[in-house]
C-alpha positions as MATLAB code, in Angstrom:
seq = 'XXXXXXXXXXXXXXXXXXXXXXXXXXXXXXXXXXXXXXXXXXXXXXXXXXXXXXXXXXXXXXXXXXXXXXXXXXXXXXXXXXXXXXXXXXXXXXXXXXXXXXXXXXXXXXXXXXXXXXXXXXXXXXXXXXXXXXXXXXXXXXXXXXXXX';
ca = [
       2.352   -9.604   -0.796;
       1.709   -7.958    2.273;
       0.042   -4.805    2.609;
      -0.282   -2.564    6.164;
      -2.961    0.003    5.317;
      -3.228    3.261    7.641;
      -5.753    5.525    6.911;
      -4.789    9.185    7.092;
      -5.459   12.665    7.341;
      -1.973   13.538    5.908;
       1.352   11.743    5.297;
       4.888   12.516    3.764;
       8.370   10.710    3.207;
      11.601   12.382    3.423;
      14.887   10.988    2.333;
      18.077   12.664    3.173;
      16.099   15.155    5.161;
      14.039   15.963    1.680;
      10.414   15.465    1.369;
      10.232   13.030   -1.890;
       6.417   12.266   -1.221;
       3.193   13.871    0.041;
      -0.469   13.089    0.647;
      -3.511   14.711    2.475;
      -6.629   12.313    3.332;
      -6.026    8.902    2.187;
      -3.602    5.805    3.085;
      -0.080    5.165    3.635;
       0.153    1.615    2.603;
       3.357   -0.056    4.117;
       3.591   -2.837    0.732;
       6.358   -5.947    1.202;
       6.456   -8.291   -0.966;
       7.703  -11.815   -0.854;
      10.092  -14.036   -3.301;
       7.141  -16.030   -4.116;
       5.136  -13.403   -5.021;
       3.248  -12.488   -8.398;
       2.030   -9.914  -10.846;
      -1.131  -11.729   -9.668;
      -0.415  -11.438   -6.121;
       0.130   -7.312   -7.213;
      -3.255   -7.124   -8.949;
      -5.235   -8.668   -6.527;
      -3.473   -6.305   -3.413;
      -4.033   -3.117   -5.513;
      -7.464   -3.476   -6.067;
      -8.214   -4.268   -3.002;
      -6.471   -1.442   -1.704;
      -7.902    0.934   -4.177;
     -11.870    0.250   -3.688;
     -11.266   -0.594    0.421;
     -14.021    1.126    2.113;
     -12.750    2.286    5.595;
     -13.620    6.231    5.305;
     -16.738    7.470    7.255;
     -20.317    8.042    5.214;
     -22.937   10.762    7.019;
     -23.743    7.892    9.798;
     -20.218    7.537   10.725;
     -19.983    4.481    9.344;
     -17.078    3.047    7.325;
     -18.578    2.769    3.919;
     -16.572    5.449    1.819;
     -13.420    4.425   -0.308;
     -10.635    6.884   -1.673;
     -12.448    7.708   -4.962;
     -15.695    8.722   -2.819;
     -13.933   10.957   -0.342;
     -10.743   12.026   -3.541;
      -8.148   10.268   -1.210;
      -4.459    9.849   -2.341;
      -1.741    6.924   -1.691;
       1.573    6.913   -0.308;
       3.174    3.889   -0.811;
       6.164    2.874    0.706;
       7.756   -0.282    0.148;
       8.767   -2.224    3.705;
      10.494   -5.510    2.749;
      10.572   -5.665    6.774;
       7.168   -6.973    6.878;
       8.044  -10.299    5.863;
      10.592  -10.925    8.897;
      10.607  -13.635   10.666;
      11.237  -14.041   13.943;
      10.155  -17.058   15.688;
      14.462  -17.810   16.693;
      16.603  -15.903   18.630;
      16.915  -12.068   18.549;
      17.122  -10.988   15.266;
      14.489  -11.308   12.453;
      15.425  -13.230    8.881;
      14.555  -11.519    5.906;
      14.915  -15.002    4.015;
      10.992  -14.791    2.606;
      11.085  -11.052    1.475;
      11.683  -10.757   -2.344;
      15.208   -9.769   -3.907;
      15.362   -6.040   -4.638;
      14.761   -6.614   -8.355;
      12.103   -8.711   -7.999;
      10.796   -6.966   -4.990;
      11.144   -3.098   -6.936;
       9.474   -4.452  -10.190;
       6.416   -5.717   -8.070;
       6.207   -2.766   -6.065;
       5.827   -0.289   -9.170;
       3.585   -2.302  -10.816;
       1.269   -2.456   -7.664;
       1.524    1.409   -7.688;
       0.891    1.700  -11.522;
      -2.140   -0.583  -10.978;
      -3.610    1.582   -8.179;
      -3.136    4.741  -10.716;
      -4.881    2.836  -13.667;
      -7.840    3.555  -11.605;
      -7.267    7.169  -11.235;
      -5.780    7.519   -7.987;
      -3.347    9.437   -6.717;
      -0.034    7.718   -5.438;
       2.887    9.020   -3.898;
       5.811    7.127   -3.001;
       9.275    7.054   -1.116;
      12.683    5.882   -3.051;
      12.970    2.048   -3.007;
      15.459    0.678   -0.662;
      16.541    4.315    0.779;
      16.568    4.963    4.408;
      13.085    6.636    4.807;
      11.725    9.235    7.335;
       7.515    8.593    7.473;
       5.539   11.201    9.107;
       1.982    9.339    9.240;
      -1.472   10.989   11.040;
      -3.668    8.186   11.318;
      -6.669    8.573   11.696;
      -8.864    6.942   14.079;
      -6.834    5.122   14.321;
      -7.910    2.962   11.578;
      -4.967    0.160   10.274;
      -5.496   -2.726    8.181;
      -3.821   -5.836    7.152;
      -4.115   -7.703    3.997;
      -1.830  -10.742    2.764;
      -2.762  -11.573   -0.960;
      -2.191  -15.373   -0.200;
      -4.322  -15.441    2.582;
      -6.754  -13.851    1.289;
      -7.931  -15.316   -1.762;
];
């Protein structure tokens, strides 16, 4: 699983020109996941995301996570994160997960981060999405649960 982390002052999703999700201070996390992927691969990304300290303590330094500063999620799933394009002009979406596989993994990486009382938000799997994010910093971080381990 990949995961593209954004920390943000606020963030919302539309679908069909209708807002579907909605966070102040916290992260839009950008979540694709891959057809080799695992409930594993889930756990290990949501925790992770969930106790990430990249929110500023009293020095300025980035040492607070989303419990210590009552940040929310909104998590969108991007199966575009796993395209590949090393040949010609367009990317192959060969590695991303099928959409059952892919949907199943992405809710239980949400459910995961909520077990540990956090707020998440999310867009409509595989709908055309409209993402208003204010990043702030700009702070963005990249995690791959098989690289990472």
């Amino acid at each position: 699983m990949r995961a593209v982390i954004q920390r943000v002052s606020k963030a919302q999703v539309a679908v069909d020109g209708e807002v579907v999700g909605r966070i102040g201070k916290g992260y839009v996390i950008l979540l694709g996941v891959s057809e080799d992927d695992t409930e594993e691969d889930a756990q290990y990304l949501a925790e992770k995301c969930a106790f990430l300290r990249v929110f500023n303590d009293e020095q300025g330094k980035m040492n607070l996570s989303l419990a210590d500063v009552g940040g929310s999620i909104l998590s969108i799933s991007q199966f575009t994160l796993y395209a590949d394009c090393r040949k010609g002009r367009r990317p192959s979406f060969i590695q991303a997960a099928r959409p059952e596989k892919g949907e199943a993994l992405y809710e239980r990486f949400n459910t995961i981060i909520r077990s540990y009382g956090i707020t998440v938000e999310t867009g409509i799997f595989g709908a055309m999405m409209d993402v208003d994010i204010y990043n702030q910093g700009p702070v963005t971080i990249i995690i791959n649960s098989k690289e990472e381990k």
